[in-house]
N, C-alpha and C positions, 0 to 999 in steps of 0.2 A: 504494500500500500504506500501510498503519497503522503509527503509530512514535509509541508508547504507553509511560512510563515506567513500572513497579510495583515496590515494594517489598515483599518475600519477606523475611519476620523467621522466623529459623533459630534452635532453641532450642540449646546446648552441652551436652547431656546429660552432658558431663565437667566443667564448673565453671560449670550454673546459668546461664550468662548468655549474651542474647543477640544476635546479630550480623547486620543485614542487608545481605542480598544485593541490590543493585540491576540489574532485568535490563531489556535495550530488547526490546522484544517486536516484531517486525516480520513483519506477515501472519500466514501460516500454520504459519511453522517457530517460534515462539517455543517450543513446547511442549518439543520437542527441546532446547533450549537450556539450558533450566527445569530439565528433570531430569538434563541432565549436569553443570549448576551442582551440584545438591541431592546430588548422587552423589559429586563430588569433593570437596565439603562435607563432608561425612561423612564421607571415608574419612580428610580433612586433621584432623578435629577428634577424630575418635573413635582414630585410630590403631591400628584394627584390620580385618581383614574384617567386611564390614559385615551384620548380619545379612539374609540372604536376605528371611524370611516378613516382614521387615519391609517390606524395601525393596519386596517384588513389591505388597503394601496400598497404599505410597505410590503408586509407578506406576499402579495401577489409580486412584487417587483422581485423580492428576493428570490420565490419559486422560478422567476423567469433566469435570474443570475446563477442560482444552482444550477439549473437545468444544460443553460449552456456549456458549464464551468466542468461539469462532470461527463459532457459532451466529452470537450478538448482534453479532460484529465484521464480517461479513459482509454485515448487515443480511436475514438470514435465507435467503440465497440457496443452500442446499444442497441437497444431494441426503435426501431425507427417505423414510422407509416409504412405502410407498402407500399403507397406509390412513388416514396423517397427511397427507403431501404436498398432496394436494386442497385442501383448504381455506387451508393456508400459502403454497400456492403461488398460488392465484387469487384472492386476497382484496384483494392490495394495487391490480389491472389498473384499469379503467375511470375508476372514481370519482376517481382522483387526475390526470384529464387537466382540460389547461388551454386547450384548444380551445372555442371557442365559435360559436357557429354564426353566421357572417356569408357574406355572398356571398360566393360558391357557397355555398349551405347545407350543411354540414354537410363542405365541403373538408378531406382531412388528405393529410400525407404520412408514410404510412407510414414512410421513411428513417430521421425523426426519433424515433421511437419501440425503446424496449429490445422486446423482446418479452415479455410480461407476458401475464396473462387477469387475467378477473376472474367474479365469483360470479353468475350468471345469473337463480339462484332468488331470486325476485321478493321475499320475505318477508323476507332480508334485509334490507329497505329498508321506511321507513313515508312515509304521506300526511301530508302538511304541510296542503293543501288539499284540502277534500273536504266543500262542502255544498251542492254538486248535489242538487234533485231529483229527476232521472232514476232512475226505478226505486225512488224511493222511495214517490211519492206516486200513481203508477200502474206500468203493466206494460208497457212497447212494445212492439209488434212484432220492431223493430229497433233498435239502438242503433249509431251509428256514431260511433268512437276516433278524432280526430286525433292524430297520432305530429306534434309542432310542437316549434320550438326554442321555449327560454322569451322570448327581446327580439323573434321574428319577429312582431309585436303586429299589423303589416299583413296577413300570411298566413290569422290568424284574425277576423280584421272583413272580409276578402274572402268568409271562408266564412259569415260570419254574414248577408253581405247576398244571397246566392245559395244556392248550396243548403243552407246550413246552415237556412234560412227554412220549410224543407219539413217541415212536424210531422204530415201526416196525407193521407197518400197512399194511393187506390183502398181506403179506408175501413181503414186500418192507420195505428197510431202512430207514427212516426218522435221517435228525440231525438238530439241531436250534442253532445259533449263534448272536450274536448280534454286531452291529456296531455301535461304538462311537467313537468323536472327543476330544479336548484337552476341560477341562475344562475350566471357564472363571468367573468372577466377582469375588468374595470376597474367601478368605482362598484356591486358588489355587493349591496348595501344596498338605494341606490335603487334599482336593477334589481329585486329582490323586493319594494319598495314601490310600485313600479307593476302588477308584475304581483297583488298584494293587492288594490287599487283597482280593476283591470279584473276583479275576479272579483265585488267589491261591487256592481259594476254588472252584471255579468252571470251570475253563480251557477252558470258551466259549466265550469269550471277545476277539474282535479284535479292537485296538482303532488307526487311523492313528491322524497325526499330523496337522490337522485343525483345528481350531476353531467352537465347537459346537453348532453351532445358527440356527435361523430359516435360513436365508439369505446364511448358509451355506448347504440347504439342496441339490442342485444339485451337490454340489461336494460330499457331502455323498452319492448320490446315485454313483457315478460314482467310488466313493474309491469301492463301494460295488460290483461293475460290474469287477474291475481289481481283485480285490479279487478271485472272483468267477474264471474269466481267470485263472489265473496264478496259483489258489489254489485247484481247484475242475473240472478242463475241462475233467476228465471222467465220473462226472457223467449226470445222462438223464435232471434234471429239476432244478428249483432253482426258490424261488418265494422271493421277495421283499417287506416289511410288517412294517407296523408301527406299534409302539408298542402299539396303546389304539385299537389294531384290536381283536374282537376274529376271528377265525381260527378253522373249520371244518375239522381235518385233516384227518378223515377218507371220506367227499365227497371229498377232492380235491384229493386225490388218486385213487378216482372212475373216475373223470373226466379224469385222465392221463391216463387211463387204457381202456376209453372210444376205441370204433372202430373210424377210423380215424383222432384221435389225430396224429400231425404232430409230430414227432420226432427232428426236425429241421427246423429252421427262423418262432418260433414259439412264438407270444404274447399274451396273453389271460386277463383280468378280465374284470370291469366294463368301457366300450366304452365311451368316449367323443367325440360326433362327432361336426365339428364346432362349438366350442366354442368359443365367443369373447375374446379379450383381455381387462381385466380390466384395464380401465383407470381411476379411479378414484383413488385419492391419499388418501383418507380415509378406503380404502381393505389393507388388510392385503394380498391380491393377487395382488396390482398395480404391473405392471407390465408399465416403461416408455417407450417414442416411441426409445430411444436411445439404449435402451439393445433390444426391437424387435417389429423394425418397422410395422410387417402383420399386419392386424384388428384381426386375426380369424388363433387360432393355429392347424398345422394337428390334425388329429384322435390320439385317444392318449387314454390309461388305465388309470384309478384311483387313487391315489399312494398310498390309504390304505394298495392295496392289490395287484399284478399282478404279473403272472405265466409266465416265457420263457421257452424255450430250451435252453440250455445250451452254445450253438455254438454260441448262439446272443449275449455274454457276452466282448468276444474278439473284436464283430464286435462294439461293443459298443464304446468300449476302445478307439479303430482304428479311428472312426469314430468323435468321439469327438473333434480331432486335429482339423477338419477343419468348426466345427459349432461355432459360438458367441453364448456363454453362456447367458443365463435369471436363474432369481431366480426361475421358478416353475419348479419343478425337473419331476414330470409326464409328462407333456408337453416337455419337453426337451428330453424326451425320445422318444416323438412320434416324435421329430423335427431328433432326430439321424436312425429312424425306414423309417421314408420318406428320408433323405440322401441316404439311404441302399435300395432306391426302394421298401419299405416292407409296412406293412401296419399289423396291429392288427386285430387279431384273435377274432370273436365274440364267446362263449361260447357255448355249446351245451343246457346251461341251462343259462341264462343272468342272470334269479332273484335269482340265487344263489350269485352272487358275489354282497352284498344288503350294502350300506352304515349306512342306519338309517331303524330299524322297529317298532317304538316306544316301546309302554308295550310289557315287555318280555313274551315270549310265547314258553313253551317247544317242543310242536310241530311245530314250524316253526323252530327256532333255529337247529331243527335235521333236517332240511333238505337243509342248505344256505353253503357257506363257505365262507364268510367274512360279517363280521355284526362292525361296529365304537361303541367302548361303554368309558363309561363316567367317569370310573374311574379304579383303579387295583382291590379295591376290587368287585367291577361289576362283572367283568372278573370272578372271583372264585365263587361269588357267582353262576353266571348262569352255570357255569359249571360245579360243584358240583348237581346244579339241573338234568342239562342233563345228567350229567354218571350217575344216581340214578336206579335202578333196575327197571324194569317192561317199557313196550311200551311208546313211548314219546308221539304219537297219537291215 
């Protein structure tokens, strides 16, 4: 608790002069304190009943000064209106974590953490870097988001020597960009002077100004969804992809090219159908009842890996305004897909979009389009095997 001195200067309305009251203020009861002082005050100096309509003016005034007082002394932690609450409450969550993404990518422990949220909607937040010309200086087909920590510098020159390589597939454009937040923990500085340098040289980097941690991943997807809005709304697809994913980019262009692919309010990869909510505070997935109360989150995609239409991108955005954010950003997505009446697209081939296949295997690999693998050079390695000349089966 707080144990804060103030002086209360008391006028003598019987001879003019005045006398303070020094009061220790401690937590929440000060206020109490305050106006039994200013009450006995009065009754010592004035020497009579003390006028009522006065004293109830004071009271109300003091209720107003407490109230503020233990607002700011509190550091804003109270119970507020709901239609104020919202924003006081989930403004300070995410951006102030000091997590950084080191092996294991993107590891926390929940334990350590108060329970907090933080503000989802994307707009919040601006671009630091952003002069890509993807979708500026043409129209792609497809534009595929890496979700990468900003120091994993290996994760994204793994993707740029293998499928990130891929610009024009079965006579469709392909472009890959990658989205990172502000760096965090030790030598700051030079962290965002390296990653300035890798963007010099290679002009695919969009970094807004959040804090890149695990706990920041829903608002990374959502910078990723305004992005997309605001920066690519003509073209057809756009997939969402973390960076330890390989990526089959020639099936996922068979699949868009598939008969009856939807062209619009269109979501596709690996389905979660009623999933529980983890409660347990030892998951690096807890998820507490106060960021979201359901047992069990809608239907929702994978976050390795998941394909929309393009149109869904803005409704994303839009839609964001009016849902309480949680920290798992795939789920959060199928929470803004059910807002929007929608619901996720199953696959025309489900075991393509594959999380884990253990020992690598050339002929499987050429026929999936999203496989989770274990490292960057993984990544080159098998890939290298797959482009290799002659039938993979």
């Amino acid at each position: 608790m707080w144990a804060i001195q103030y002086n209360f200067c008391c006028w003598k309305s019987k001879f003019g002069a005045v006398e303070t009251v020094d009061l220790e203020m401690k937590g929440y009861f000060w206020g109490k304190e305050l106006e039994r002082r200013i009450y006995v005050f009065e009754m010592q100096t004035n020497h009579r009943r003390p006028n009522l309509k006065r004293t109830f003016k004071t009271l109300l005034l003091l209720c107003l000064i407490k109230t503020s007082l233990i607002y700011l002394l509190t550091g804003n932690n109270i119970k507020l209106p709901k239609m104020l609450s919202k924003d006081l409450m989930y403004s300070g969550y995410l951006d102030g974590s000091k997590q950084i993404h080191k092996p294991p990518l993107y590891s926390v422990d929940p334990r350590k953490y108060l329970i907090q949220h933080h503000i989802a909607f994307p707009r919040n937040h601006h671009f630091i870097l952003d002069d890509t010309d993807v979708c500026r200086s043409n129209t792609p087909f497809l534009v595929l988001v890496v979700s990468v920590a900003t120091g994993n510098r290996k994760a994204r020159d793994a993707i740029r020597k293998t499928w990130g390589t891929e610009t024009l597939v079965q006579g469709e454009l392909i472009q890959t960009v990658f989205l990172l937040g502000l760096p965090s923990g030790e030598n700051i500085t030079e962290q965002q002077e390296h990653v300035s340098m890798e963007n010099l040289q290679y002009h695919d980097l969009i970094q807004s100004d959040f804090t890149d941690s695990y706990n920041n991943l829903t608002i990374k997807t959502m910078v990723i969804m305004d992005w997309l809005a605001t920066r690519c709304s003509k073209v057809s697809y756009a997939m969402k992809i973390d960076s330890d994913v390989f990526i089959n980019v020639e099936n996922l262009v068979s699949l868009l090219k598939s008969p009856g692919i939807p062209k619009e309010l269109y979501l596709t990869g690996s389905l979660m159908w009623d999933r529980p909510v983890v409660r347990d505070q030892s998951s690096p997935w807890y998820v507490p009842m106060e960021m979201y109360p359901d047992p069990h989150y809608p239907t929702y995609t994978l976050g390795m890996g998941y394909l929309f239409s393009i149109d869904l991108t803005s409704r994303f955005v839009e839609v964001s305004k009016s849902i309480e954010p949680f920290n798992i950003e795939d789920a959060y997505i199928g929470m803004c897909m059910k807002k929007l009446g929608l619901s996720p697209t199953q696959p025309p081939h489900p075991d393509q979009f594959r999380a884990y296949l253990g020992k690598y295997n050339r002929c499987t690999f050429s026929k999936i389009i999203t496989y989770i693998l274990g490292s960057p050079q993984q990544l080159v390695t098998f890939w290298t095997d797959l482009k290799k000349p002659g039938p993979p089966c």
